[in-house]
C-alpha positions as CSV (number, residue, x, y, z in Angstrom):
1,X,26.6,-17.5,-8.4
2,X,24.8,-15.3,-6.5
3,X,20.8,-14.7,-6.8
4,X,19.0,-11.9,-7.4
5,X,17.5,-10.4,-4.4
6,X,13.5,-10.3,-5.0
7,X,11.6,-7.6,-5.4
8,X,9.5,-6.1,-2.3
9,X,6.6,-7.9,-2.2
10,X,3.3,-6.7,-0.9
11,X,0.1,-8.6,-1.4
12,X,-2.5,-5.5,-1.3
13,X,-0.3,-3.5,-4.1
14,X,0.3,-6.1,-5.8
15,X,-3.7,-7.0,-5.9
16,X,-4.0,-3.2,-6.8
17,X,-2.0,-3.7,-9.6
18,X,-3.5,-6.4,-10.6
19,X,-7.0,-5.1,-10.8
20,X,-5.5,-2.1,-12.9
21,X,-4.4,-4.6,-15.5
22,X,-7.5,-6.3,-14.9
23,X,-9.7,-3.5,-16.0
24,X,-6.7,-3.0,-19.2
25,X,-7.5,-6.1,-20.8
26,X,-11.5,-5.8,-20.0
27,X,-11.8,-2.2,-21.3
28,X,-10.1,-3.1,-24.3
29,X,-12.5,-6.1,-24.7
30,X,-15.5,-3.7,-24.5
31,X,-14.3,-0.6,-26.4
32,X,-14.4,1.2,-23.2
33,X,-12.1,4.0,-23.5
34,X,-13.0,5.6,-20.3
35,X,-11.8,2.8,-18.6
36,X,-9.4,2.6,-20.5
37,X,-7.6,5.9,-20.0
38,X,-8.2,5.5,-16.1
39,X,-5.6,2.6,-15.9
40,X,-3.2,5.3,-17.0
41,X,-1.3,8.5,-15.6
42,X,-2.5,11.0,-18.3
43,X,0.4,13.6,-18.4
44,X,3.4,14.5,-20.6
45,X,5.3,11.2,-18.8
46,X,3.6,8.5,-20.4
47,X,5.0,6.3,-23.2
48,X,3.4,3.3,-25.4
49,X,5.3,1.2,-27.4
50,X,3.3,-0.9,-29.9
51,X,3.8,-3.5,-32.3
52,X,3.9,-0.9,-35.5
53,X,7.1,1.3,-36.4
54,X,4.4,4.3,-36.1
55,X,3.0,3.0,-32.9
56,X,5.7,4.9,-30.6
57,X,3.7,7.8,-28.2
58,X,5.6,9.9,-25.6
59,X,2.9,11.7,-23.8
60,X,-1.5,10.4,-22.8
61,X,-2.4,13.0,-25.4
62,X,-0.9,11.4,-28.4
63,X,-1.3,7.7,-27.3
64,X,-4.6,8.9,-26.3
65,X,-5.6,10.2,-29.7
66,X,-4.5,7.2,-31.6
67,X,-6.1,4.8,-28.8
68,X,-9.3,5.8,-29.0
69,X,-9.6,4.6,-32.6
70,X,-8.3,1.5,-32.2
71,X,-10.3,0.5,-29.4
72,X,-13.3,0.6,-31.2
73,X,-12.0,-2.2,-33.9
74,X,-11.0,-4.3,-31.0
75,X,-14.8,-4.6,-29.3
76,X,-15.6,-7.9,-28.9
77,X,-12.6,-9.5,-29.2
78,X,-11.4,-11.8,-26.0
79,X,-8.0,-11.3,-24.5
80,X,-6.5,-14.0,-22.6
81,X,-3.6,-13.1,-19.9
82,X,-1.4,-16.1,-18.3
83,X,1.9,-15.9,-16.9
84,X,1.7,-12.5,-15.1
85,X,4.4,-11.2,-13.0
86,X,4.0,-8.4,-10.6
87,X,6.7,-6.6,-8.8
88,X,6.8,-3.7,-6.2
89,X,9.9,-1.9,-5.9
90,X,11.3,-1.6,-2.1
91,X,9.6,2.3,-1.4
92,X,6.6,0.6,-2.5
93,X,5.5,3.4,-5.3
94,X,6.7,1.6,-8.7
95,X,5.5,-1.3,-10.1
96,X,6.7,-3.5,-13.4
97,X,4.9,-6.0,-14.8
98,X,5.0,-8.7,-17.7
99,X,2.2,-11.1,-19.1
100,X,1.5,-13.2,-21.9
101,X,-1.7,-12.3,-24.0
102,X,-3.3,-14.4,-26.6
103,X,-6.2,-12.2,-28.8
104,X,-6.7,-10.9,-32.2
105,X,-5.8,-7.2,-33.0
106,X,-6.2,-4.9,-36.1
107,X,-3.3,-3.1,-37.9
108,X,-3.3,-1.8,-41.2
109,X,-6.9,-2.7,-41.9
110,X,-5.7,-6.6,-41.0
111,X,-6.7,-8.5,-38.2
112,X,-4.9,-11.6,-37.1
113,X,-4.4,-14.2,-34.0
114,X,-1.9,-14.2,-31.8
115,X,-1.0,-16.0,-29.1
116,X,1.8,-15.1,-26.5
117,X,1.7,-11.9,-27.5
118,X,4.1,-9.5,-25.2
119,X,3.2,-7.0,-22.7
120,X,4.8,-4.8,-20.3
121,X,4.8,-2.2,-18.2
122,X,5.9,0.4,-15.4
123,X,2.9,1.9,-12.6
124,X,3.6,4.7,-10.0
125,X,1.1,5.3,-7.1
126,X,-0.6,7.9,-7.5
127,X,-3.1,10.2,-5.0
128,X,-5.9,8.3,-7.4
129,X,-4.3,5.2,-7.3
130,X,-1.6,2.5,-9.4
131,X,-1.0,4.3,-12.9
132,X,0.5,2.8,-15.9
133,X,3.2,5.2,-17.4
134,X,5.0,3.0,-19.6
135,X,3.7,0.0,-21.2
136,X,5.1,-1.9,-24.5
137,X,3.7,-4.4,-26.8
138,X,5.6,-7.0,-28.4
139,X,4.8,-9.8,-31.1
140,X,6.4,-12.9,-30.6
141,X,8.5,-13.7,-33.9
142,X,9.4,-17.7,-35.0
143,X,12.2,-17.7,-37.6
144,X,12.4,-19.6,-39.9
145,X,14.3,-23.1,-39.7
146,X,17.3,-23.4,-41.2
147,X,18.1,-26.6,-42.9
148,X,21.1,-28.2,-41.2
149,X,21.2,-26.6,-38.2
């Protein structure tokens, strides 16, 4: 069987886009929405996916408008990242990314734990730096067990 050849890897862009997620998970910790919305390419391009069946945004304006709400009810609550993976495509301008997060988040007037909760993403360089302009959130599902299986 033959592997998968690995990514391009450079350490400074991939410290770049590290500190871009870095500031993500922070601003979201503090109800910063200005740095917030400067981890992210804030054009017609951009898409969020979220955990909610109404949470699906196709431009910065609309996930903008939404985000700026929600950021507020999440102040104050810690996110934890582990099991980050980074990778740089060959021309060195795209980056993709998936971590494991374990906080508490709102929806529907609700908040709840979880842990291992799903995150990706696609960056471009940009003249201002690494941009996200696709990121999707995930909850981590356990089904049931069925008896006899």
């Amino acid at each position: 069987m033959e592997k998968t050849k690995p990514a391009f890897y450079n350490k400074k862009s991939v410290e770049a886009v590290a500190m871009v997620l870095e500031q993500l998970l922070r601003s979201q910790e503090n109800g910063d929405i200005e740095a917030f919305a400067g981890c992210f390419l804030q054009n017609d391009y951009v898409v969020h996916i979220g955990t909610d069946i109404d949470e699906f945004f196709t431009t910065w304006r609309s996930y903008f408008h939404w985000i700026e709400n929600v950021l507020d009810s999440r102040k104050g609550h810690d996110i934890n990242e582990k099991d980050t993976r980074i990778r740089i495509s060959d021309d060195g301008n795209t980056a993709w990314y998936s971590q494991l997060i374990d906080t508490c988040y709102e929806t529907k007037g609700e908040l709840t734990r979880i842990e291992g909760f799903r995150h990706t993403g696609v960056l471009i360089k940009s003249p201002e730096g690494w941009r996200i302009v696709q990121s999707h959130v995930s909850v981590p599902i356990n089904p049931p067990e069925s008896p006899g299986l």
